[in-house]
Backbone as JSON Lines, residues from 0, in Angstrom:
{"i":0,"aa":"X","n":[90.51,92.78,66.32],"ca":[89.27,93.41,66.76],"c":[89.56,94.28,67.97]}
{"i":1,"aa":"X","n":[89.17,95.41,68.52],"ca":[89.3,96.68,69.34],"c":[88.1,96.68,70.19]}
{"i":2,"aa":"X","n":[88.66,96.37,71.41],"ca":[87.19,95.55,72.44],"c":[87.94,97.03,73.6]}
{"i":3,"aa":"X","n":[86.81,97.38,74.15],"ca":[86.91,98.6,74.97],"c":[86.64,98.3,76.49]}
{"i":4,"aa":"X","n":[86.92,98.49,77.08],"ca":[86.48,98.53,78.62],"c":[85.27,98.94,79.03]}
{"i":5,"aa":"X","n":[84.65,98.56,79.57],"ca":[83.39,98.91,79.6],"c":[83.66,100.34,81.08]}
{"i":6,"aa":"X","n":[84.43,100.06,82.16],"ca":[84.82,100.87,82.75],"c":[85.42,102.08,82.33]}
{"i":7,"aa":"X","n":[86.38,101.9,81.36],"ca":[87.03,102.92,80.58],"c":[85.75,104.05,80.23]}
{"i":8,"aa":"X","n":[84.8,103.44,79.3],"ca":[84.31,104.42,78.3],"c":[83.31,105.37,79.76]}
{"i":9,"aa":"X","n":[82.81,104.57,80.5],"ca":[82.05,104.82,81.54],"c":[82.5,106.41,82.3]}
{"i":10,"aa":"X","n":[84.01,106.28,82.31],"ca":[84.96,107.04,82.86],"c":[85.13,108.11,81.9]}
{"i":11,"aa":"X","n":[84.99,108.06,80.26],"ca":[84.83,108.84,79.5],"c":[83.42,109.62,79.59]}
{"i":12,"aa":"X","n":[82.67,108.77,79.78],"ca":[81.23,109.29,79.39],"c":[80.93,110.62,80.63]}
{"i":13,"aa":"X","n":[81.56,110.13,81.94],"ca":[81.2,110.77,83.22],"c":[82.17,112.4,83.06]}
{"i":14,"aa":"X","n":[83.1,111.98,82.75],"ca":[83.87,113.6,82.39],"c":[83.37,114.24,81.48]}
{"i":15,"aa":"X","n":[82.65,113.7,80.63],"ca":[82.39,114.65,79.42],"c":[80.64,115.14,79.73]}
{"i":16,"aa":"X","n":[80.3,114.61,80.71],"ca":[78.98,114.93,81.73],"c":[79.43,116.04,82.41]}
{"i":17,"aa":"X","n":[80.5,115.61,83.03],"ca":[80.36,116.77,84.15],"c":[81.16,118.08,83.64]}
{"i":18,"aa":"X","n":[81.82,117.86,82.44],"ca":[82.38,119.7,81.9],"c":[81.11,120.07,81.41]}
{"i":19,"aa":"X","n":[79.84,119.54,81.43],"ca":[78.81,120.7,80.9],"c":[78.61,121.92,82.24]}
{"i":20,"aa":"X","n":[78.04,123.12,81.73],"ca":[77.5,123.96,82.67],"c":[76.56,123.41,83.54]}
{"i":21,"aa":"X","n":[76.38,123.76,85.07],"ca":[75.38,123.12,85.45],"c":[74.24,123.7,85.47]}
{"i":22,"aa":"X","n":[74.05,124.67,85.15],"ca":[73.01,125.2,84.65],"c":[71.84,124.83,83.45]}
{"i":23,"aa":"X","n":[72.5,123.95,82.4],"ca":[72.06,123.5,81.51],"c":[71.59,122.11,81.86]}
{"i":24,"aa":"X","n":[71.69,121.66,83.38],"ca":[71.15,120.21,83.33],"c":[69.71,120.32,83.82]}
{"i":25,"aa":"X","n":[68.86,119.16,83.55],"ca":[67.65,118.85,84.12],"c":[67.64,118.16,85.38]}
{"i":26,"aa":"X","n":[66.89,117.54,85.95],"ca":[66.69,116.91,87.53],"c":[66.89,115.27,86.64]}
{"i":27,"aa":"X","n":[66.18,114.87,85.64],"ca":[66.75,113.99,84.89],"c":[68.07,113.63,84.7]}
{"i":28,"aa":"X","n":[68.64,114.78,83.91],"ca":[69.86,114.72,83.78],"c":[70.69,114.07,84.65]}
{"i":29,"aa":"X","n":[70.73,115.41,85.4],"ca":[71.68,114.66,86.76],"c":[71.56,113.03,87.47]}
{"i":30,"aa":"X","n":[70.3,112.83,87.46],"ca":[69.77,111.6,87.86],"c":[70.62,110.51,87.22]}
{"i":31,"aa":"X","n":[70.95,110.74,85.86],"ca":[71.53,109.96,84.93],"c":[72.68,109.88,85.21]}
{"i":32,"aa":"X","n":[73.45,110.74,85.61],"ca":[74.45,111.05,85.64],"c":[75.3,110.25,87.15]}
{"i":33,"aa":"X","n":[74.15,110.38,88.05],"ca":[74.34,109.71,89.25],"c":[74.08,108.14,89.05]}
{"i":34,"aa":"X","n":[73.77,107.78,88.54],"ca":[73.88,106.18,87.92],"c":[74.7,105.62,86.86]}
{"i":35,"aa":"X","n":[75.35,106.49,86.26],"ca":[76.44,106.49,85.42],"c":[77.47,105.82,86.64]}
{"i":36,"aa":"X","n":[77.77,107.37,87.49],"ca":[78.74,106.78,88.04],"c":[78.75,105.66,89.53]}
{"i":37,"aa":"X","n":[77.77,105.63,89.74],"ca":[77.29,104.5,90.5],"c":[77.66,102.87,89.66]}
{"i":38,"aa":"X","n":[77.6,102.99,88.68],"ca":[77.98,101.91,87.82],"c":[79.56,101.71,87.44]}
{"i":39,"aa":"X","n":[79.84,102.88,87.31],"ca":[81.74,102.76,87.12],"c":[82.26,102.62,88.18]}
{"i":40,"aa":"X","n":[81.52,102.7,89.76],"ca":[81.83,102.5,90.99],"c":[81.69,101.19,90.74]}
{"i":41,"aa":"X","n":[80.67,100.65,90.51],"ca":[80.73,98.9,90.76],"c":[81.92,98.14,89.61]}
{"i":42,"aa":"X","n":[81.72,98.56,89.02],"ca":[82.66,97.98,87.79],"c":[84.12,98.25,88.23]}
{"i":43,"aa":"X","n":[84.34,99.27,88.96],"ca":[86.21,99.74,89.58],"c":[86.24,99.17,90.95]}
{"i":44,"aa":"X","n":[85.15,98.81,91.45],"ca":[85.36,97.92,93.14],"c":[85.93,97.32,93.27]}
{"i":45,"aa":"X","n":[85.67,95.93,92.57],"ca":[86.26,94.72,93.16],"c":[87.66,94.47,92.38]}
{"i":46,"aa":"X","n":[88.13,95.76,91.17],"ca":[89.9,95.43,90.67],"c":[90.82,96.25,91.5]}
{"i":47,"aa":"X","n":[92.01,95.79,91.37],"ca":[93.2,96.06,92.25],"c":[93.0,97.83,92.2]}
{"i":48,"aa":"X","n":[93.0,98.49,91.2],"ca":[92.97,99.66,91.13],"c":[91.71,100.27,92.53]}
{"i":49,"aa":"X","n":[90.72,99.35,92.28],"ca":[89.34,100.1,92.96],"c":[89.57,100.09,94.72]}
{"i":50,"aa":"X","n":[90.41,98.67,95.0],"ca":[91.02,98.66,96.78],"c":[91.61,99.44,96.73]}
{"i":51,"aa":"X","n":[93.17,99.96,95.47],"ca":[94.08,101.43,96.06],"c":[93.38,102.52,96.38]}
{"i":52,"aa":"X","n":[92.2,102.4,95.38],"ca":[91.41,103.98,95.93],"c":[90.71,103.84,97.01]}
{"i":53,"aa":"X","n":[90.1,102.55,97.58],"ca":[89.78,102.76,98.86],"c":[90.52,102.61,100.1]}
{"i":54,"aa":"X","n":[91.99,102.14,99.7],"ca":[92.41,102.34,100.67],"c":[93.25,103.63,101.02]}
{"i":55,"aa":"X","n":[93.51,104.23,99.71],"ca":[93.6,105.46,99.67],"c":[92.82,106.65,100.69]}
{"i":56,"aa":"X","n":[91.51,106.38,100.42],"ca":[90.51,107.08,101.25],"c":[90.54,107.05,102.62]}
{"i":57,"aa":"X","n":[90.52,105.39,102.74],"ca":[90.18,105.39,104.08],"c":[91.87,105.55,104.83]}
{"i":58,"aa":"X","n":[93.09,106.05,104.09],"ca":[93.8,106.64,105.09],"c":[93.35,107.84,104.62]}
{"i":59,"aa":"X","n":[93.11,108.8,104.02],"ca":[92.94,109.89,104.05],"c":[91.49,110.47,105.41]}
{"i":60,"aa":"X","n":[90.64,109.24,105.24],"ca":[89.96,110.1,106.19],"c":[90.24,109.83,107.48]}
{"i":61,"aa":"X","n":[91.02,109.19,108.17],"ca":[91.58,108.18,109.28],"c":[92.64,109.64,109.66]}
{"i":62,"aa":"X","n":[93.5,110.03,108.52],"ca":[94.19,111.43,109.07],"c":[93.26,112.37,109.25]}
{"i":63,"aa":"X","n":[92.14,113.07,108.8],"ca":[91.48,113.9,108.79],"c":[90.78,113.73,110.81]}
{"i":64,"aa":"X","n":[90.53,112.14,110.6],"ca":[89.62,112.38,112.04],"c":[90.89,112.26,112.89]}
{"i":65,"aa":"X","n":[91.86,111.78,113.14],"ca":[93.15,112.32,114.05],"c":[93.5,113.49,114.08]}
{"i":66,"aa":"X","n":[93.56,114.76,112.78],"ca":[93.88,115.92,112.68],"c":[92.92,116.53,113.51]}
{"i":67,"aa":"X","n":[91.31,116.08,113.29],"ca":[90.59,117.34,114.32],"c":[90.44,117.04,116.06]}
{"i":68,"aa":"X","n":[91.17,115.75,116.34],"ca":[90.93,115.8,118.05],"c":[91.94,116.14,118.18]}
């Protein structure tokens, strides 16, 4: 049986959202779209992958605020 990630498809669904024109979206739309990935955020948090990206970040922005003083 072929059991899917629920994160995975989430991650599918959100790219294939955002190559539309943005011109063609509604205030709906987008709305949707912002809870899409609000949800693949919670679902990628708490696995090993979801700490590299935040700790990823938070050195990236840790250089950014040393670079401007």
């Amino acid at each position: 049986m072929l059991t899917i990630n629920v994160a995975v498809l989430l991650a599918v669904i959100v790219f294939f959202r955002l190559r539309r024109r943005t011109e063609a979206r509604s205030r709906n739309d987008e709305k949707l779209t912002v809870v899409i990935v609000l949800a693949l955020g919670v679902l990628i948090a708490p696995t090993p992958a979801g700490q590299g990206i935040v700790n990823l970040l938070g050195q990236l922005a840790s250089g950014v605020t040393q670079a401007g003083r």
